[in-house]
N, C-alpha and C positions, 0 to 999 in steps of 0.2 A: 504494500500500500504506500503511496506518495503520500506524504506531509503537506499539505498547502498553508500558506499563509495565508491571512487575513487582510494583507496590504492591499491587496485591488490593483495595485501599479505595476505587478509582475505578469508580462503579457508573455508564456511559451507557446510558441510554433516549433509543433513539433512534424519534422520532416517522417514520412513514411519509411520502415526496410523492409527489403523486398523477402518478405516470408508468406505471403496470401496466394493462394494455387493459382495457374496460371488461369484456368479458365475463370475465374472472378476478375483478377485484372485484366483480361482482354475482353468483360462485358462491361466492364467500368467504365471501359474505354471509348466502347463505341457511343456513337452519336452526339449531340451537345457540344459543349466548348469544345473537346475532345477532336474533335473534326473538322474544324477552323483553325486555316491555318494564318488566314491572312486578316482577321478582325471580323467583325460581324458577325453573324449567327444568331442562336438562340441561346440563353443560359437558364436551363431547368432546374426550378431552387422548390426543395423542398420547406413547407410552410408548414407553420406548429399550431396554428388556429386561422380559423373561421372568420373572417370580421364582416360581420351582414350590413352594417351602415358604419360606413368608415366617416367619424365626425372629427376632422385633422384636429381641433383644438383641445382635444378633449383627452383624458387618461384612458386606453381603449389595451393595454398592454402591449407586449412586444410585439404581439403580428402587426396591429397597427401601424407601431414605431417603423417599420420595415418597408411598406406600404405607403406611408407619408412621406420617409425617407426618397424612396425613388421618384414619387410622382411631383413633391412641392421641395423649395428654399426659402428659408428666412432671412433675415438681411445678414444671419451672421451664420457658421455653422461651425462642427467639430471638423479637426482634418484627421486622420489614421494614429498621430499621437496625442488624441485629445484635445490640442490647443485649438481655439477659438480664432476663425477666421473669416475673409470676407465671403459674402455668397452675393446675393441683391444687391447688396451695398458696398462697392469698390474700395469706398472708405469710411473713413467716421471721425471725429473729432469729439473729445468727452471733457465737462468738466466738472472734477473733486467728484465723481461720480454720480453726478446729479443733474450735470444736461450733458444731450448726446444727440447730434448732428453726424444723420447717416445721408451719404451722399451715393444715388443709386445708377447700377450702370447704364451707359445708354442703349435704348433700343431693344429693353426688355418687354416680353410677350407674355403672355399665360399660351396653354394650350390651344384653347377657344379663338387664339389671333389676336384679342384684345390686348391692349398698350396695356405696361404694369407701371402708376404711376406712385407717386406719395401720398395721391387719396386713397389706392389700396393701403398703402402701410395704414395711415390715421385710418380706416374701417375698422383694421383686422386690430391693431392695437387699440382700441376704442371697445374691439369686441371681449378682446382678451379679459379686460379691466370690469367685464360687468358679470357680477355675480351670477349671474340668473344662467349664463354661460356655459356654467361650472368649466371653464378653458383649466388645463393644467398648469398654464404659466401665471393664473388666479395672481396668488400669494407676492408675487411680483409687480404682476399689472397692475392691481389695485393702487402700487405706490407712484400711477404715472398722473402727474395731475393737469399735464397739458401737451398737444399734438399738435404741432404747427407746420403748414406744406408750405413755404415763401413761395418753390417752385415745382413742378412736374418731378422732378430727379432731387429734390433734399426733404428731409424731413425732421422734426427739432422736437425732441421728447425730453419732457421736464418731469424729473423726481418733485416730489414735495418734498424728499429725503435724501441722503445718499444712499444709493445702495452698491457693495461691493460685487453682488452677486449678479447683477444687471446682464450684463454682456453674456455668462454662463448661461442663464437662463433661456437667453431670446438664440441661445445655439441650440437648443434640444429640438426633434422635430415638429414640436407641435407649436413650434413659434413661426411656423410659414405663414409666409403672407397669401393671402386667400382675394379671388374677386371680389369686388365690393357686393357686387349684387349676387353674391351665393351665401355668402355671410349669414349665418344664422337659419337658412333654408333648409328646409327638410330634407333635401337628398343629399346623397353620400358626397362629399366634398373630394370628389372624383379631379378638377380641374383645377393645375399650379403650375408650376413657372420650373417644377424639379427637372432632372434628365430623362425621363420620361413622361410618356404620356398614357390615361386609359383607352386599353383597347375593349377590353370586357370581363365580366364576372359572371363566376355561373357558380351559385351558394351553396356550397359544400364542396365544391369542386376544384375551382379554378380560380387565378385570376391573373390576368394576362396585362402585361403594357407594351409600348413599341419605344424607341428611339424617338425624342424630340430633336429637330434638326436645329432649331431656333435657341437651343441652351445655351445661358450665355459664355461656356465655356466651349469652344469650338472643334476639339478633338476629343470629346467626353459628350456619348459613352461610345463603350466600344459595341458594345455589343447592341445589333439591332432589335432586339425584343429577348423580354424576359416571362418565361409563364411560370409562373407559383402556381405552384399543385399545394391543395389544401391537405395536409396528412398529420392530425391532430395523434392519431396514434403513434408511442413514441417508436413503439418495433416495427411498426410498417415503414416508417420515417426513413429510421436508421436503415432497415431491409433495402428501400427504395434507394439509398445511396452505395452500400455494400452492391448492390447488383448492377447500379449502374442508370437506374431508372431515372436519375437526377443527378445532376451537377454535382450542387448543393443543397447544404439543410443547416437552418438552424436546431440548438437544442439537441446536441448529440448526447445521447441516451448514456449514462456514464457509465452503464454494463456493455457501451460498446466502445470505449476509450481503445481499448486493444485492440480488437478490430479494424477500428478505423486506422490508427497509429501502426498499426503492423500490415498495412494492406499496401501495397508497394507503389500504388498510384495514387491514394490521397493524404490528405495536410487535416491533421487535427490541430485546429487554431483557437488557441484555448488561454481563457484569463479570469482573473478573480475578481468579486466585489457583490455580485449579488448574494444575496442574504435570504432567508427565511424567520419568520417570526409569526407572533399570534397578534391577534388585536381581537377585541371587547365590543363588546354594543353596551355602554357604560351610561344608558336613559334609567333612571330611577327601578324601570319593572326588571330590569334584568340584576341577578346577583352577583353580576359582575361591576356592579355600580360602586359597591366599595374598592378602594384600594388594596383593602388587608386581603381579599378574595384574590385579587390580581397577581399580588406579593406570592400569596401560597402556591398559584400557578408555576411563577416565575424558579420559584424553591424544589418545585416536584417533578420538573422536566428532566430526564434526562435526554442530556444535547448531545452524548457521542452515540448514544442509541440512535437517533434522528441521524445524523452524519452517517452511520455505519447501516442504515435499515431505508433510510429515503434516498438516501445521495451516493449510496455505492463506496460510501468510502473517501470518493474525491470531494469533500469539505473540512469546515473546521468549528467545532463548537464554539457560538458567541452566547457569553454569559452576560454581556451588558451592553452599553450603547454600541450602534452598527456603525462605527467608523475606522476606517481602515488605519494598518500601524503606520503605514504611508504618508497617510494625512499628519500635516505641522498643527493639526487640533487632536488629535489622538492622545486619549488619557487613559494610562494604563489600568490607572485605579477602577475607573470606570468601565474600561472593557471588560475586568472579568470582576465584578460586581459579585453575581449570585454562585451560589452553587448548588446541590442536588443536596437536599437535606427535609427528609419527610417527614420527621419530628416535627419542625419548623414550620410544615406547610401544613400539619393540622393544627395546631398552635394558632396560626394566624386565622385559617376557617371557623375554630371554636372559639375566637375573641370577634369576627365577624356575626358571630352567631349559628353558625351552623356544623354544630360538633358534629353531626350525621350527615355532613352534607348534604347535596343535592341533584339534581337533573338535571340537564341543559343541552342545549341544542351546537353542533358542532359545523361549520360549513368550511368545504372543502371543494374539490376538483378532482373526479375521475377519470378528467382527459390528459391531465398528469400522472404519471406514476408519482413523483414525486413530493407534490403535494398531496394523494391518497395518502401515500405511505406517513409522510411524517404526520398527517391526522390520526392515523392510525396507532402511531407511536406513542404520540400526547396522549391517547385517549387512554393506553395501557398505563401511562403513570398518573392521570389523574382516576384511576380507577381505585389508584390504591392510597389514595387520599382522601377516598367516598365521592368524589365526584363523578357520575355518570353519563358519559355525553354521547346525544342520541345524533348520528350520523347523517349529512346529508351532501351527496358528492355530484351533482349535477354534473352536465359538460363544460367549460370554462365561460360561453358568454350569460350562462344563467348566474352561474356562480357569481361573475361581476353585477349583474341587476342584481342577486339579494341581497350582497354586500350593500350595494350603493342606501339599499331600500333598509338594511339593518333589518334583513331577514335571519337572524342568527343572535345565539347568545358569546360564541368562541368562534373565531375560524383563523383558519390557516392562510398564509399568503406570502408570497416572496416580491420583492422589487428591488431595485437600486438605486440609488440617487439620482436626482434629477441630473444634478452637477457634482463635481468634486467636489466644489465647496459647502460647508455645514448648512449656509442657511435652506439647501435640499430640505433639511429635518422637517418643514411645515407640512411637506405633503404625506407625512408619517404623522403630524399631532397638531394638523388644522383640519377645520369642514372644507377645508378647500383642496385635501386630499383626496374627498370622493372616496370610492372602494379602498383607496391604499388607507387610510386613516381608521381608528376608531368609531363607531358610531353614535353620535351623539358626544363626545368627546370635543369640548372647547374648553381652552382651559386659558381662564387670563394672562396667568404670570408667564406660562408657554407663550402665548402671545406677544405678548412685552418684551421679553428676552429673545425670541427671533428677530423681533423690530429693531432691536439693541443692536442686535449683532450683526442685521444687513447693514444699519447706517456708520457703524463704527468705521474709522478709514482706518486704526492705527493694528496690527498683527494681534500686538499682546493684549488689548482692553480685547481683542475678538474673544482671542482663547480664552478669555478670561470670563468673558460670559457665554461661553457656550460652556463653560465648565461648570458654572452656575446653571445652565439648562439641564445640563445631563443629569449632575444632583437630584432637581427638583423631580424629571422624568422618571428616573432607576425608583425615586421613591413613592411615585403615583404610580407607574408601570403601568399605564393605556399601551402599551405595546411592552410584548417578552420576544428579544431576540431567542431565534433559536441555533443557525447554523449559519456560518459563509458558507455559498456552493461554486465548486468551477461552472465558468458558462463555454461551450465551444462550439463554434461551425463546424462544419467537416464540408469537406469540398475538393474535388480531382487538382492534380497538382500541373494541369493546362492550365488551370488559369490563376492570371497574378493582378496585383495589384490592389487583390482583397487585402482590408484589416480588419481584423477584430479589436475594436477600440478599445484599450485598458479600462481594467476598475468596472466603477460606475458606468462608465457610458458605453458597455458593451452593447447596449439596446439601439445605441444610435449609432451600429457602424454599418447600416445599411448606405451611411453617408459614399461610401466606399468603395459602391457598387458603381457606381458611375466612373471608377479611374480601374473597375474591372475589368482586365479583358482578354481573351483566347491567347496562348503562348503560343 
C-alpha cells in the first residue's frame, strides 16, 4: 500500500510498464486519439455522471465542472499548474484588492455568433451576486458592490471590501461568462465563448461537443470533437478504458490503480486534495442540532477503516480541519484534532441527552462505490455508539436535490476546494454552499471570521484568523472530516498535453483539454 499525503500539491504521473497482454494493449489502441496522427479527431472520455440540466453557475459537481470546463471561459482561469491566468480578459489591473479592471480581448464570440461584450461580464456578475441564484461563486459575489462597462472591451468591478481570494474565485469554472439573454433561463446553459461548442445530448447516454473555430486562442483545441459517454458505473468506467472503448475517464476506480499503471499504453495521472467528510441537517427537528451529538460522531469514526474499506487504501485519514500540509494556513494542531474514542462519544450523547440513543436517516450515493462504502463504514461505528442510521443511496443527481432540500439527518459527501486558498471554507459552512454545506447550518461568528479573512491583505493576521475559525468549527463540528482521497484520470498515453491540476483544483483540469491533443 502507498502512503499518500494530505498536501494536495503533490501531483504523480505515473508512466505505464509494459506488463498488460498484448491483446489488451492492441485494443487500447485502436480507434480514438490513438489513430490520429496529425491533430484532429475524436477524443472518447469516459464521464462519471449524468448532468440533465447543466446550470454553469451553479454547484452541479465534477461532471458538470468538466462540461463547463470545455464549453465556457471566464475572464480568468486555472493553467495545468494551478496559477490563475488570463482567459476573456487579456489583462487586468487591480487595486489593494478591491477594484479590478478586466480589459477583454478583441473580437470575442459566444457560440450563437453573438459579440461577447462587458454587458455580458456586468449580467453574468450581477447574476452571480444574487442570492436567489444560488451561483457557487455566491460567497464572493455578494462582496461586489458595483459593475461599471466605460467601454465594449473593459469592465471595472468594485469590492465594498478587499478581498484576497477574488481572482481564485472568478478562475473556477463556474465563473464563465454566460449570454446576457440566457442568464437565468430555464434551459441548460449549453452556449459560451469555451473551446468548444454543443453538439448534443442524449440523457443517460451521451454528450457530444465539436471544435469552436472562433476561440480566442487560435491553435486550441486540437482535437475536432469530443463525445463523453455517460458511464456512472465505476467498473464499467474503468472496463471501458482497460478495453479500449475510451480514450479517457475520469474517477479511476482505485481497485484499478494497477491496472491502469501496469497497462503498457496508458498514464494514471493522479493527485491529492479531495477529501470526504459528513455534514448534519443541524434545523432544531433533527438531533443533530446539538453540537455535543456532532462531537460524539466526530469521536466514533473510525477514518483508517473508511481509507482502507471506501478508498482502497489510496487515502489518508483527516481527523480535523481539510486543509492540506501544503497550505502556508495549515495547522497541525488542528489537522489531527479528534481521535477514535467510544467512551467519549457516548459520554457526549448521554450529556446530549440521549444515553440510548437514536434513529436517523443517512444519505449517501450508490452511483459511487465510494461514497456507499464509507456510508456504510460510518454507519458500522455509529452503530456501536447506539446510533442507528436508516440508509438511503439514491443515484448521485437525487442524492444532490435531497441534500440541497435537507432531505437527510447525516450524509456523506466529498468535494474540494473551490480554490487553494482558505476563504474556499464558506462553501463547506455557509447557505451559500448549497449541497456541499450543512443544512440549515448558519453560523454568525463563521461568518464574521470568513469576512475577516477574505479582507485581511496582510499573511499572518490571515492565519491568524482562520486559526481562530478552525477553533470555533472542530468545536461546533457542522462538518467531520473523514479521509483525503487520491483523484486520477487515466487516459492512452497518445495523447499529451492533458493535466491533472494539483490539490484542490483537480475538478477544474478539464481546463486542459483544450491544449489536449493526439501524439
Amino acid at each position: 500500500m502507498r502512503t499518500l499525503s494530505s498536501g494536495g500539491a503533490r501531483s504523480a504521473l505515473r508512466l505505464a510498464a509494459a506488463t498488460t497482454a498484448a491483446a489488451l494493449v492492441l485494443t487500447a489502441c485502436s480507434g480514438g486519439s490513438g489513430s490520429e496522427d496529425n491533430g484532429g479527431g475524436t477524443l472518447r472520455f469516459g464521464l462519471d455522471s449524468d448532468v440533465p440540466n447543466l446550470v454553469t453557475p451553479q454547484n452541479q459537481g465534477s461532471a458538470s465542472m468538466m462540461l463547463n470546463s470545455v464549453l465556457h471561459r471566464g475572464l480568468v482561469a486555472y493553467d495545468a499548474d494551478g496559477e490563475v491566468v488570463p482567459a476573456l480578459a487579456e489583462r487586468w489591473e487591480e487595486e489593494g484588492n478591491q477594484v479590478f479592471t478586466f480589459h477583454l480581448r478583441e473580437g470575442l464570440t459566444f457560440h450563437d455568433g453573438s459579440d461577447l461584450t462587458s454587458d455580458d461580464v456586468k449580467a453574468t456578475f450581477e447574476h452571480l451576486r444574487d442570492p436567489e441564484a444560488v451561483a457557487k461563486l455566491f460567497p464572493v459575489a455578494e462582496g461586489i458592490e458595483s459593475i461599471e462597462t466605460p467601454d465594449e472591451l473593459t469592465a471595472v468591478v468594485q469590492l465594498a471590501e478587499p478581498d484576497a481570494a477574488f481572482l481564485p474565485y472568478l478562475a473556477d469554472v463556474s465563473g464563465a461568462i454566460l449570454p446576457s439573454e440566457s442568464i437565468g433561463a430555464d434551459d441548460p446553459t449549453y452556449v459560451g465563448a469555451g473551446p468548444f461548442s454543443f453538439v448534443s445530448y442524449e440523457q443517460g447516454s451521451s454528450f457530444v461537443v465539436e471544435r469552436f473555430d472562433e476561440y480566442y486562442e487560435p491553435d486550441e483545441p486540437a482535437y475536432d470533437t469530443i463525445e463523453f459517454q455517460i458511464l456512472p458505473d465505476q467498473s464499467a468506467r474503468d472496463n471501458a478504458l482497460l478495453s479500449g472503448s475510451v480514450d479517457m475517464i475520469s474517477f479511476v476506480g482505485w481497485s484499478s490503480y494497477d491496472q491502469v499503471e501496469n497497462a503498457a499504453n496508458l498514464v494514471l495521472d493522479e493527485t491529492e486534495g479531495p477529501f470526504m467528510y459528513l455534514q448534519f441537517n443541524t434545523t432544531p427537528e433533527s438531533p443533530f442540532s446539538d453540537p455535543r451529538v456532532r462531537q460524539a460522531v466526530a469521536y466514533a469514526v473510525d477514518r483508517q477503516a473508511v481509507v482502507d474499506s471506501a478508498l482502497g487504501g489510496e487515502g489518508a485519514p483527516l481527523w480535523g480541519m481539510p486543509m492540506p500540509e501544503s497550505s502556508d494556513f495549515y495547522n497541525d494542531d488542528q489537522a489531527n484534532y479528534y481521535e477514535q474514542d467510544l467512551d467519549k462519544a457516548r459520554q457526549l450523547l448521554a450529556e446530549a441527552g440521549y444515553p440510548d440513543g437514536f434513529t436517523a436517516r443517512m444519505l449517501s450515493s450508490s452511483q459511487y462505490d465510494f461514497h456507499q462504502n464509507t456510508a456504510l463504514s460510518v454507519q458500522g461505528d455509529l452503530e456501536k455508539i447506539g446510533i442507528e442510521l436508516e440508509m438511503n443511496l439514491p443515484d448521485w443527481p437525487t442524492r444532490l436535490q435531497l441534500g440541497a432540500e435537507g432531505a437527510y439527518d447525516i450524509a456523506v459527501y466529498g468535494t474540494v476546494g473551490v480554490t487553494n486558498d482558505p476563504a474556499w471554507l464558506d462553501q463547506m459552512l455557509t447557505p451559500a454552499g448549497s449541497q456541499n454545506a450543512p443544512f440549515g447550518y448558519d453560523d454568525p461568528t463563521v461568518n464574521e471570521l470568513l469576512d475577516r479573512g477574505r479582507a485581511a491583505a496582510d499573511e499572518d493576521e490571515r492565519k491568524a484568523i482562520y486559526d481562530e475559525l478552525g477553533e470555533h468549527v472542530l468545536e461546533q463540528a457542522p462538518i467531520i472530516g473523514l479521509a483525503w482521497r487520491s483523484q486520477a484520470y487515466g487516459y492512452v498515453d497518445t495523447i499529451e498535453g492533458f493535466s491533472n491540476i494539483p490539490g484542490f483544483l483537480t475538478f477544474d483540469s478539464g481546463y486542459t483539454l483544450a491544449s489536449a491533443a493526439p501524439k
